[in-house]
N, C-alpha and C positions, 0 to 999 in steps of 0.2 A: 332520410333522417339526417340531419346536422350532426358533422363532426366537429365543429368549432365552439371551444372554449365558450363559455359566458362571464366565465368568473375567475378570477387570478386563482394558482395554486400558492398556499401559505409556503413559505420556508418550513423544510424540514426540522423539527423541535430535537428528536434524540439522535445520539450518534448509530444508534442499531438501522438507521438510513443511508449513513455515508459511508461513500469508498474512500478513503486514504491508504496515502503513500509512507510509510516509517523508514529510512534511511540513515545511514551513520557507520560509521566505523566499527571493525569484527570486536564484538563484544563489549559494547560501549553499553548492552543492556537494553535492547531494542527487542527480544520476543521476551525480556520477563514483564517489560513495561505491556505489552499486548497482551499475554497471559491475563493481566489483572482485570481484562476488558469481561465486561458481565457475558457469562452464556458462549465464551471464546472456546474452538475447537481448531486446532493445527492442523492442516493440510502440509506434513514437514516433508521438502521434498530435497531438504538436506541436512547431517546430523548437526547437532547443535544442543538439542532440547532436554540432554542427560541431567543436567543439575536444577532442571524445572519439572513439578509436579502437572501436568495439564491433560488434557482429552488429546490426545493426537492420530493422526490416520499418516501411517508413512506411504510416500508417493516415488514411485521407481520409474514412473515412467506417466506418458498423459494419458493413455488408457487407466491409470490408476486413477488420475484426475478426472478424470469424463467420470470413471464411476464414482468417486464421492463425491462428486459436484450434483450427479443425479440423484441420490442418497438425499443431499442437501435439501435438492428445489424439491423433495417431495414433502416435504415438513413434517417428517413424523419422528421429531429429534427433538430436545430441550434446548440447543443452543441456539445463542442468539449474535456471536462475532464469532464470522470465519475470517482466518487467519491464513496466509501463504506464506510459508517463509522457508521458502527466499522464492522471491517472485522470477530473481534470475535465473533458478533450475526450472521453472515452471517453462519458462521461455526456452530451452536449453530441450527441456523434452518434446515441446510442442516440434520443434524444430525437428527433433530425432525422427518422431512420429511423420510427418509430412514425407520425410527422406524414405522412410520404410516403404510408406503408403507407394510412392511413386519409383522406387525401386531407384533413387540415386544415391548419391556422394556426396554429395553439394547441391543447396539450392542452386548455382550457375548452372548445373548440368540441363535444368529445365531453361528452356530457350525464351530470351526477353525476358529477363525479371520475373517469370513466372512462379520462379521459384520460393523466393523472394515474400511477392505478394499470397501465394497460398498459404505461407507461414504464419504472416501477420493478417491474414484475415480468418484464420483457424484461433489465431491467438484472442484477437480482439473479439470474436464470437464467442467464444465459452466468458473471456474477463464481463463482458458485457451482458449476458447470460447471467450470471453470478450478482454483478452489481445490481440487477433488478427483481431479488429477489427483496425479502422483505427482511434482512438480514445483515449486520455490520460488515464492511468488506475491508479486512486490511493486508496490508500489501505488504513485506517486509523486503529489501534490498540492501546490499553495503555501499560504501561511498567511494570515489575516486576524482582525483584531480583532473583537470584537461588544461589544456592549455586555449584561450580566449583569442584569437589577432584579430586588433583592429585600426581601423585609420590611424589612430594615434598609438598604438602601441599592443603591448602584449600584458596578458596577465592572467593570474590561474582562477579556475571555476571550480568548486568542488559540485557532482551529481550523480548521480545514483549508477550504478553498476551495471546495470543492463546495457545492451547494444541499443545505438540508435533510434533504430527501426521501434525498437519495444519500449524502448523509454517515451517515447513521441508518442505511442497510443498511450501508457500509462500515465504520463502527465496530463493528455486530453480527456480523460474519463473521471478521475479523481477528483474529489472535492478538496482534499486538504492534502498538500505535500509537506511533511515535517522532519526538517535537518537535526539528527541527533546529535548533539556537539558537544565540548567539550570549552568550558568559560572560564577564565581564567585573570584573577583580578588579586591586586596588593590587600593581605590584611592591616590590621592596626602596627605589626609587628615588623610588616616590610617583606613577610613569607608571602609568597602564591596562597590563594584557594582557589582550588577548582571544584569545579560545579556542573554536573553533568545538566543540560539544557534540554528543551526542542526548541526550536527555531521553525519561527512560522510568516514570518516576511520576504516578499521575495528581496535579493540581494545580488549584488553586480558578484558576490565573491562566492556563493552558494544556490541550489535549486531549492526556492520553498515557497508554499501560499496557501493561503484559505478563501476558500470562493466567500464559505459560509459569514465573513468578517467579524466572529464573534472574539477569537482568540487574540492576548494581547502577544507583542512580539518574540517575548521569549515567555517560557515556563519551565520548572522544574523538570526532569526527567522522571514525574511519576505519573500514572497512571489516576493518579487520586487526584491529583494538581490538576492534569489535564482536565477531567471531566469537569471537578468546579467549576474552574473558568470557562468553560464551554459553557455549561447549562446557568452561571451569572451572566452572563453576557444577554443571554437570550431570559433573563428576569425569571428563568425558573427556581422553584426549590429544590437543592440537592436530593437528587432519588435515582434506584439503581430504573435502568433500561424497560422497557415493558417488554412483558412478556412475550414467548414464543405468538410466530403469526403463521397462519397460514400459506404457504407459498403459492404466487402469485400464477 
């Protein structure tokens, strides 16, 4: 029996399909903006979430994760955006867990990078796992600076908080990576306004993109803002998300 395509797959129409990335600086307002996401449920696997009303599942460890992720893929739940936040304890516990599993201290202790690589392939299994379900995926991280060298010179990057290894899977996987920032412009008066943003272009001075090419380069910092211009882009009518789906 043929396994080969006939027919192009459309572009994804609602965000209850994509994985994005949310990143920015501690308290710039980055899980009240996700909160506002239709059918959204917190996977909190660190505190934060005291001054927001939401559905949340606290997570102490990846065993905890394994089991509402399974909770999840089984669709017998109203929601429709999972939420991690912070994607960097997420990675932090995976980590823990591997070490338990195999009775070390350190990934090094496992010989040739083995260590290492069972981490990020335990990690990117369940991220990947998750992302295919039929369910919004978003990612929450904080922001930090690095330092860029290159042939001509040096200069700073701002990206996402995770180590390396895990930022490189979660940028590969993700449809839209968006820089929470902070904009900063002369009124009439000669005063500052600042303007809390997302930023969704990539940039030599921060991490950000949208595969989907719907959003323009920056947007307001609301949740409401976002989805407009997402669903105008793509010529639809402003409408909440559709309903719960069955998991895949």
């Amino acid at each position: 029996m043929p396994i080969l395509p006939t027919t192009k797959t459309p572009p994804k129409p609602s965000l209850s399909d994509l994985t994005v990335l949310w990143y920015g600086q501690t308290k710039i307002g980055k899980s009240q903006t996700c909160a506002q996401a239709d059918g959204a449920v917190f996977l909190a696997t660190e505190p934060g979430l005291n001054a927001l009303e939401v559905f949340q599942v606290p997570i102490l460890s990846w065993e905890d994760l394994l089991a509402a992720c399974a909770e999840i893929g089984e669709g017998k739940h109203p929601f429709k955006t999972v939420v991690i936040d912070t994607i960097d304890n997420a990675y932090k516990f995976c980590t823990e867990y591997i070490l338990r599993k195999y009775k070390v201290e350190h990934e090094s202790d496992l010989a040739y990078g083995k260590g290492y690589a069972i981490v990020n392939n335990e990690f990117q299994r369940v991220l990947t796992k998750l992302a295919f379900l039929p369910y919004g995926l978003y990612l929450i991280s904080h922001a930090k600076e690095i330092e860029v060298e290159t042939r001509t010179g040096k200069y700073t990057r701002i990206v996402p908080t995770l180590p390396e290894k895990a930022r490189k899977i979660v940028l590969g996987m993700v449809d839209m990576v968006l820089y929470c920032d902070l904009d900063v412009s002369a009124g009439a008066d000669g005063e500052p306004i600042i303007r809390r943003v997302i930023r969704t272009k990539p940039s030599l001075y921060y991490e950000a993109g949208d595969r989907t090419g719907r959003l323009p380069e920056t947007i307001d910092l609301d949740y409401r803002k976002f989805l407009e211009a997402f669903q105008a882009a793509a010529g639809a009518p402003l409408k909440p998300q559709a309903g719960p789906k069955q998991a895949r």
